[in-house]
C-alpha positions in Angstrom: 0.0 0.0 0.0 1.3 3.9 -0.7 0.3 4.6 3.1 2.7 2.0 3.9 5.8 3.6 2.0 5.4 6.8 3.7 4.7 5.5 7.3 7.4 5.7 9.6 8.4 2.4 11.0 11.0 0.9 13.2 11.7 -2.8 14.1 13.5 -2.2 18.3 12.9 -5.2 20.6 14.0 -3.5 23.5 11.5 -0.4 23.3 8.6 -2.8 23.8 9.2 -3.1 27.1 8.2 0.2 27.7 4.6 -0.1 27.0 2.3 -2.0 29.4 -0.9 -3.5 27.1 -3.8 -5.6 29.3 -4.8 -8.2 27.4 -8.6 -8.9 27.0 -10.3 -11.4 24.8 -13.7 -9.7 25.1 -14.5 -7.4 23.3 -16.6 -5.6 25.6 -14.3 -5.7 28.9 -11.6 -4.0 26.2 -13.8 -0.8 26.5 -13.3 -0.6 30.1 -9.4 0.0 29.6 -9.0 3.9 29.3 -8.6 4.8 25.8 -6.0 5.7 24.0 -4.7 6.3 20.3 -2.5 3.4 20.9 -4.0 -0.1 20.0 -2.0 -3.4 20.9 -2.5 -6.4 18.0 -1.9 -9.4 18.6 -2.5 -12.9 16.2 -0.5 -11.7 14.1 1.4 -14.4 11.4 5.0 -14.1 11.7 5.5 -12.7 7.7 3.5 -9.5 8.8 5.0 -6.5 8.3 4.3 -2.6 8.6 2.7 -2.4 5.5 -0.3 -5.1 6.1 -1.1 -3.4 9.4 -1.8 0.1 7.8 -3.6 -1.8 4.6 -5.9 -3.7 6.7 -6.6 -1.0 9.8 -6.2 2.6 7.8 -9.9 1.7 7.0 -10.7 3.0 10.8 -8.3 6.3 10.7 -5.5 8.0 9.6 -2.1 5.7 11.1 1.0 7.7 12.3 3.2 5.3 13.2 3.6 1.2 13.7 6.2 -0.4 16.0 6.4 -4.2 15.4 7.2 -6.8 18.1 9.9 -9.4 17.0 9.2 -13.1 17.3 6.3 -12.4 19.2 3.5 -11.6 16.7 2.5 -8.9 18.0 2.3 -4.7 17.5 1.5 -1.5 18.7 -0.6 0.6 16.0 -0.5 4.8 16.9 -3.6 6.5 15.3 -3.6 10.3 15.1 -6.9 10.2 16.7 -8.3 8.5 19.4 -11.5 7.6 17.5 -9.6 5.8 15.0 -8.3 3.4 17.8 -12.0 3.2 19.2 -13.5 2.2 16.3 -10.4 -0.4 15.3 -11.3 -2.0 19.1 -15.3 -2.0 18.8 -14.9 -3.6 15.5 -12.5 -6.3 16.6 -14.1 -7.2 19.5 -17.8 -7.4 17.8 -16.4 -9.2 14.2 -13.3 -11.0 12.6 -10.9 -8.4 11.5 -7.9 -9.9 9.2 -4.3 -9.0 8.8 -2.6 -10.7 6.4 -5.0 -13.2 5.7 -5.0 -14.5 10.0 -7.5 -13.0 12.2 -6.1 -10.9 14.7 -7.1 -9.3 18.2 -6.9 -5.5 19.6 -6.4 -3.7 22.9 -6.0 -0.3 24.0 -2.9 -0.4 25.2 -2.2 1.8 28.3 0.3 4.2 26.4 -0.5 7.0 24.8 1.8 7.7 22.3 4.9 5.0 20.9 8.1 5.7 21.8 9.9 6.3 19.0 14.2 5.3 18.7 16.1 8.4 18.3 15.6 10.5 16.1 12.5 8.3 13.9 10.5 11.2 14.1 13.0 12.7 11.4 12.5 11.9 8.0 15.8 11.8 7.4 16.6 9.0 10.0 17.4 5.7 9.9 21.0 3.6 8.6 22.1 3.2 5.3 23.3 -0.9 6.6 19.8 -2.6 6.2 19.7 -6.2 8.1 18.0 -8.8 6.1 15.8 -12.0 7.6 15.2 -14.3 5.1 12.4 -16.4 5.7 11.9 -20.1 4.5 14.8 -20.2 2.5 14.2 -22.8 -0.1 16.8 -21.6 -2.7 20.4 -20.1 -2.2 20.6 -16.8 -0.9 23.8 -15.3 -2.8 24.8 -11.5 -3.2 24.0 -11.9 -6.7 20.5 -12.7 -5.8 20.5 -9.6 -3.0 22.3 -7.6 -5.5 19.4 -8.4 -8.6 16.6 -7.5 -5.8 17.8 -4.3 -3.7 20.4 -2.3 -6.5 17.1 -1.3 -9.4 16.1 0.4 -5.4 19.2 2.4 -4.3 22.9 1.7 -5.3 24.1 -1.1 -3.4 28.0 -0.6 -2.0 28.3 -3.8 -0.2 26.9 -7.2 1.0 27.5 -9.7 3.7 25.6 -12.7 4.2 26.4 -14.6 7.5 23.3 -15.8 9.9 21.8 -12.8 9.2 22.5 -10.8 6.3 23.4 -7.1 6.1 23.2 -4.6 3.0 24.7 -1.7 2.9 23.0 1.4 0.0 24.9 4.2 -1.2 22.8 6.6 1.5 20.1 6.7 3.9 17.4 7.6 1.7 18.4 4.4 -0.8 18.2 2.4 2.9 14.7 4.2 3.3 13.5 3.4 0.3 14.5 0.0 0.0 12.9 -1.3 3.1 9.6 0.2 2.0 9.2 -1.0 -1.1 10.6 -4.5 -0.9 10.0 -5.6 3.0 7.5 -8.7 3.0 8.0 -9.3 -0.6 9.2 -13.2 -1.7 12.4 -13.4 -3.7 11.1 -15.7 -5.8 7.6 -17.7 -5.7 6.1 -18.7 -2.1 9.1 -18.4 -0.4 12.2 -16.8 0.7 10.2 -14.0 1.9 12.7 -10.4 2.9 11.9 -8.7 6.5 13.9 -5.5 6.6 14.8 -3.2 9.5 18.0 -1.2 9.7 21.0 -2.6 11.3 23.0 -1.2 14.1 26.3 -1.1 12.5 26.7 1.9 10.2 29.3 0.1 7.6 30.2 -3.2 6.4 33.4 -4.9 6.2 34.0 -6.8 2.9 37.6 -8.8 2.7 36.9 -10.4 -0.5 34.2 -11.1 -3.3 32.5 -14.1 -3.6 29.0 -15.4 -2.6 28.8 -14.3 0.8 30.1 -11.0 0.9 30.5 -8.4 -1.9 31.9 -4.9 -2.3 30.9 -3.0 -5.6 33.1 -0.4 -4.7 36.0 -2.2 -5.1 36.1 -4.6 -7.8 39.7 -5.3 -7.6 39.2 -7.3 -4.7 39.4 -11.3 -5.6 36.3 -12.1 -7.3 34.6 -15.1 -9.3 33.1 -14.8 -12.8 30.2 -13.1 -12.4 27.1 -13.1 -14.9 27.3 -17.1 -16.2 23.7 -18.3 -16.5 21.9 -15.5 -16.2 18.9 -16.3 -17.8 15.7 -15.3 -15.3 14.0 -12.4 -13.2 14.6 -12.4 -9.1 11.4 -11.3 -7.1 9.0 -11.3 -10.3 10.3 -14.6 -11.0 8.8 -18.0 -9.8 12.5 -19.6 -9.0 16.0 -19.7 -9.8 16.0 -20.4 -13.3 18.1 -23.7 -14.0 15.1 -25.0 -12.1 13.8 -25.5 -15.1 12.2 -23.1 -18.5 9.8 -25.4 -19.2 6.8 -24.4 -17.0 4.2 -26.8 -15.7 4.8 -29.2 -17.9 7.7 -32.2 -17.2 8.6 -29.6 -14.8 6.6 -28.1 -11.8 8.1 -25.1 -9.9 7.0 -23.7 -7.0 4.5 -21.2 -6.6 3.4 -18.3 -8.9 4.3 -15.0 -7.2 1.4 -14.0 -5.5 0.4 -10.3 -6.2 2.0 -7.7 -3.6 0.8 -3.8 -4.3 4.1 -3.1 -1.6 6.2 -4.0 -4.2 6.1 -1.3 -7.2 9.2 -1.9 -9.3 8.2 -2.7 -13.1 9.6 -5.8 -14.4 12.3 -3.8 -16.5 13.3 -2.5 -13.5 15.0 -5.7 -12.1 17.7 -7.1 -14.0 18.1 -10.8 -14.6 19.1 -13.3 -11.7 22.0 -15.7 -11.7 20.9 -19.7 -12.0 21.2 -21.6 -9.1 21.2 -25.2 -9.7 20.3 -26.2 -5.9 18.0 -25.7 -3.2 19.3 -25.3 0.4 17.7 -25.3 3.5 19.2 -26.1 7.0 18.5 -29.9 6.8 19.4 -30.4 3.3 21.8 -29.0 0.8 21.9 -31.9 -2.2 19.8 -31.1 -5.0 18.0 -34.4 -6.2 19.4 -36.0 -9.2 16.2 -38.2 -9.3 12.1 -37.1 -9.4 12.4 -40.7 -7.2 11.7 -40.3 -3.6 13.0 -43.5 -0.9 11.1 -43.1 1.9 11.8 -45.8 5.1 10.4 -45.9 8.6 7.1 -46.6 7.1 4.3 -48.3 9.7 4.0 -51.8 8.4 0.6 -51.7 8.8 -0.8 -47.9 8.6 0.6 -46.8 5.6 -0.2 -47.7 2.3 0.3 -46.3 -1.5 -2.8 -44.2 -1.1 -1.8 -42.8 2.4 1.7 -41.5 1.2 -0.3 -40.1 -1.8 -1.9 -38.2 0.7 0.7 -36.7 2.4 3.4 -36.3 -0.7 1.0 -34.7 -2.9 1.4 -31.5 -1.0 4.6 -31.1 -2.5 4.6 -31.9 -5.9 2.8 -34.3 -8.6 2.8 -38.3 -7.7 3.1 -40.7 -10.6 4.2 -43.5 -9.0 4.3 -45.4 -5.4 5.8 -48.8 -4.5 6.7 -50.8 -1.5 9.7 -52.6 -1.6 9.7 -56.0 -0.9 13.0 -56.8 0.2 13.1 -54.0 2.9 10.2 -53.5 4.5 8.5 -50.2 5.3 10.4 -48.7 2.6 8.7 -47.3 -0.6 9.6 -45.6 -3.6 7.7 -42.2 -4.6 8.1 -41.3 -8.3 7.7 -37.1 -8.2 6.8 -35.3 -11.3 10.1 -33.9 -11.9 13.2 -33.6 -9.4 12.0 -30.5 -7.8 9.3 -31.9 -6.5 11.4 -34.3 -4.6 13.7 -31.7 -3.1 10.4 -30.5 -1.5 8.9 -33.5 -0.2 12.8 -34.2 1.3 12.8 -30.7 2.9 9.7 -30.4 4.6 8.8 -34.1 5.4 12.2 -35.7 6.0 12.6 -37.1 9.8 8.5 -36.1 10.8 7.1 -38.8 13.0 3.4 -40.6 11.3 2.0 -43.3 13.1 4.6 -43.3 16.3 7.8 -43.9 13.1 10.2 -41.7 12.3 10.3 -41.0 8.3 13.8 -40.9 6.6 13.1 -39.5 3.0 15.9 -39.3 0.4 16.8 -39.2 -3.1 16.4 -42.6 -4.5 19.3 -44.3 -7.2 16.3 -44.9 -9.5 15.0 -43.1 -11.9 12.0 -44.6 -12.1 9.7 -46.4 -10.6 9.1 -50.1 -11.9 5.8 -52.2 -11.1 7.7 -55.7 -10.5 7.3 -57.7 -7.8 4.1 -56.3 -6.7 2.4 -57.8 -3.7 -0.1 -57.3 -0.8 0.3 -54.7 1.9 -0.7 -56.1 5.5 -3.6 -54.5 4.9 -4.6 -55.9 2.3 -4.1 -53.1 -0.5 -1.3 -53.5 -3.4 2.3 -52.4 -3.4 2.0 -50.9 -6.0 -0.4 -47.7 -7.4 0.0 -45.9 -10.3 -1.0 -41.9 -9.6 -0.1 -40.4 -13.3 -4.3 -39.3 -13.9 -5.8 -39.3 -10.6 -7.5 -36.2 -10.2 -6.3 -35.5 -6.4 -2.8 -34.2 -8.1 -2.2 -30.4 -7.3 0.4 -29.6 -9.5 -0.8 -30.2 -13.6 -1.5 -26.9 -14.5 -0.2 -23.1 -13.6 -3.9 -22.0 -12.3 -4.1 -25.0 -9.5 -0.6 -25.3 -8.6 -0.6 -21.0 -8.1 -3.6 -22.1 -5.6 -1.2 -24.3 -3.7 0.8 -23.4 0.1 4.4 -25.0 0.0 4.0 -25.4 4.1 5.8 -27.5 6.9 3.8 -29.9 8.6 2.1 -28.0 11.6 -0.6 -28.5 14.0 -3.4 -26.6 12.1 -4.6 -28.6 8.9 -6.9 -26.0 6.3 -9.7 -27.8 5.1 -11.6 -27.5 1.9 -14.2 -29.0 -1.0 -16.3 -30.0 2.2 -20.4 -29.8 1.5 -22.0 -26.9 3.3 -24.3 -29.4 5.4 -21.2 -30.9 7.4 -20.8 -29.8 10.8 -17.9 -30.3 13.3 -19.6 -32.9 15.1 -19.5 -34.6 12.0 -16.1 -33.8 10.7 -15.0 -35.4 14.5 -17.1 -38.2 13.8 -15.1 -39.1 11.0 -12.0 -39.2 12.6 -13.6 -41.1 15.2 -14.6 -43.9 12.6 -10.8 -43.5 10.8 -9.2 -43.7 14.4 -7.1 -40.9 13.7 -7.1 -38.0 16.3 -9.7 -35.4 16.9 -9.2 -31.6 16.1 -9.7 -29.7 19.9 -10.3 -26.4 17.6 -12.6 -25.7 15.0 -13.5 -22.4 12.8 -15.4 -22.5 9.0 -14.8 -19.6 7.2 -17.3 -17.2 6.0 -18.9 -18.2 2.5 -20.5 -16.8 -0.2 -24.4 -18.0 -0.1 -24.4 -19.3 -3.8 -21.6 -21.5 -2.7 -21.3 -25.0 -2.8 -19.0 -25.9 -0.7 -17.1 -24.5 2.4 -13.7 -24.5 4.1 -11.8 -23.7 7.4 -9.2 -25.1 10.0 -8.7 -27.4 12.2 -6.2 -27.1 15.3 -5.0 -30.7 16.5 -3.2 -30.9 20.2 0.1 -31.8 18.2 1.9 -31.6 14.5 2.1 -35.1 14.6 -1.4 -36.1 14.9 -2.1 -33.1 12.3 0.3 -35.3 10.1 -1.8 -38.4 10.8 -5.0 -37.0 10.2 -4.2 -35.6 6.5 -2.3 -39.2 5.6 -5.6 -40.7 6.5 -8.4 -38.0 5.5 -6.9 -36.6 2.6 -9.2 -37.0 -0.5 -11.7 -39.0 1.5 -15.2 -39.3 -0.2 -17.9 -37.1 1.3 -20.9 -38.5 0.5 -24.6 -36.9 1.0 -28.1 -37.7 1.1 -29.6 -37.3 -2.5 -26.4 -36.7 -4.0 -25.0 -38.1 -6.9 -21.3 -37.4 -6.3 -19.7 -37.5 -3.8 -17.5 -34.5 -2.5 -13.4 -35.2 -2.4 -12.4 -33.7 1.5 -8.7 -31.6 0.9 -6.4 -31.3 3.5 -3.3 -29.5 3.5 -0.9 -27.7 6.4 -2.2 -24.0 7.5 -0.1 -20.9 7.7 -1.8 -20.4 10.9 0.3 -21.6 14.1 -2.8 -22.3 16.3 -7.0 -20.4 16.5 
């Protein structure tokens, strides 16, 4: 939002302490706090910035200033009048009011006015050193890739990249501007999402020139050949680009960028991004050579073809699934391209289903063969071709751009579910599937003309959120008088808890 770019905004733990904020859940009882122009959100997801605080609450008055709360998703919102606060509190506490896409909650909080760092109130203020967060980090972070997203901004001078990354612009203003017009937006597709606030230190050190640290004011410092495969965008782009050309086709990437009105630059603006030929996150940094998944420390008699269908189909197409009869609770999950597989290892490796730890990896095969096929202890096959079931996610641009590349967590969204169901009944069926039951429950608002209706379910643990979708997913609703039945889809929330 424009407001947003103009807003002054500062990211210090250490001045939240200063403000004292009662914490009511009723809506009414929030009124008898003394009010103030001050409001205290909670709820908040942790990808929130400035920005989506002023686009979602400007609608209830003019905002002066925003002070986030690290790591505790929370903030303190400063209206310049008092009955912008008081309408932002009565509406909260009477309906749903979202930030971000996740319901939040508001106080009065017992300040009057934010404290602002030294000298905030000034324009002018701030560091030209910007400090960097990048979140769910799916693809290398180089300072090419920094370089490609914060230089069409403000001349960059230098980079460092360490656990935390630091950027230093020519000036303050290129620092001011930067943050505003690229904090909260993905470097590429879904992920690797920037959250910017100014660093302490006022310069950066830079010994020599390679991927982790980078000075472009002295290009006579050792260096590698620079501009080799430079063949895609950065933040407009869906991933690094020898992650395949080919679209959704033979190769799936990850997510279309979603739309951002934060982030203004044109797509002449940004120049062209390096290739990467890897993804990296902390528990895995080998790019799979195969679309062939292993996956071992299967429950000999819980899991079948269809129940790792479930679960792996949240990360990519599934073609193929086989047990393995010479080692048992072992399978082999043929992906619909390589990529695929490097999500499945990152965000299910070592997650516990059915009281079993899972060890996925990239299998030595290529492909997945139906030989030796033969019955599960539960009586299904070993082996299930996948290649035209209907339950894939991935087969075209429009339903994969629909998709959330998510971590298992304790909050499963729910979806395609007839409008008659209830949560009696949804716990009824998990009753009958002896799978856990959900201990939270909220629909979501639909349209009247719809036909279906979705929402979340909170589950005590991640694990038995796991179980639940490996055993639910794509389970056949079916209703009175109806001729086809309705396909329940589960997949992992955003949202940490209700």
């Amino acid at each position: 939002a424009s407001d947003g770019k103009s807003l002054k905004t500062s990211l210090h733990p250490f001045t939240v302490f200063c403000h004292v904020c009662v914490f009511q859940d009723n809506g009414e009882e929030a009124h008898r706090i003394a009010q103030s122009p001050v409001v205290h959100v909670r709820g908040l997801c942790e990808a929130v910035v400035e920005a989506d605080l002023v686009e979602a609450l400007e609608k209830f008055g003019p905002i002066c200033y925003v002070m986030m709360m690290p790591f505790k998703r929370q903030a303190l919102v400063e209206f310049e009048m008092v009955e912008g606060a008081d309408k932002c509190v009565s509406c909260g506490g009477s309906e749903a009011v979202y930030i971000a896409g996740q319901q939040a909650f508001f106080n009065y909080s017992t300040s009057k006015r934010i404290t602002r760092p030294t000298n905030s109130d000034n324009p002018n203020s701030g560091n030209k050193v910007l400090l960097l967060s990048i979140q769910n980090p799916l693809y290398p972070i180089t300072t090419d890739v920094l370089y490609t997203v914060c230089n069409p901004v403000g001349s960059v001078m230098r980079i460092v990249i360490f656990k935390r990354n630091g950027i230093q612009a020519m000036s303050v203003e290129c620092a001011q501007k930067a943050k505003a017009a690229l904090n909260g937006a993905d470097i590429y597709a879904g992920c690797c999402t920037l959250k910017i606030e100014y660093a302490r230190p006022t310069r950066l050190n830079v010994i020599r020139n390679d991927n982790e640290s980078w000075d472009y004011t002295k290009p006579y410092l050792v260096r590698r050949e620079r501009g080799k495969g430079r063949q895609r965008q950065a933040i407009l782009g869906e991933h690094p680009s020898s992650y395949g050309d080919n679209g959704y086709g033979s190769h799936c990437p990850l997510l279309p960028l979603p739309g951002n009105s934060r982030y203004k630059l044109s797509s002449h603006d940004v120049p062209e991004v390096v290739s990467y030929p890897l993804p990296q996150s902390s528990a895995y940094n080998n790019h799979a050579s195969s679309s062939v998944a292993m996956v071992s420390g299967l429950h000999p008699t819980k899991m079948n073809c269809t129940r790792i269908f479930n679960l792996f189909c949240l990360y990519g197409n599934i073609e193929k699934v086989k047990f393995m009869k010479s080692v048992p609770g072992t399978a082999l999950v043929e992906m619909g391209d390589e990529y695929a597989v490097d999500r499945a290892i990152t965000h299910l490796n070592s997650i516990k289903v059915f009281g079993k730890r899972l060890n996925v990896c990239v299998s030595k095969q290529h492909a997945v063969i139906p030989s030796q096929v033969f019955e599960l202890e539960d009586g299904s096959s070993s082996y299930k071709d996948f290649a035209m079931t209907r339950n894939n996610r991935f087969t075209s641009q429009g339903q994969a751009s629909k998709n959330i590349i998510q971590p298992p967590s304790c909050v499963l969204h729910y979806y395609n579910v007839p409008p008659c169901i209830s949560e009696d009944q949804l716990l009824r069926l998990c009753s009958e599937h002896d799978v856990p039951g959900f201990t939270k429950f909220k629909m979501f608002d639909a349209k009247p003309s719809s036909k279906t209706i979705s929402g979340l379910l909170e589950f005590d643990s991640k694990t038995h959120a796991v179980e639940v979708l490996t055993v639910l997913n794509h389970y056949q609703i079916r209703i009175p008088n109806g001729s086809n039945p309705y396909t329940l889809k589960l997949c992992f929330s955003t949202s940490s808890h209700l």
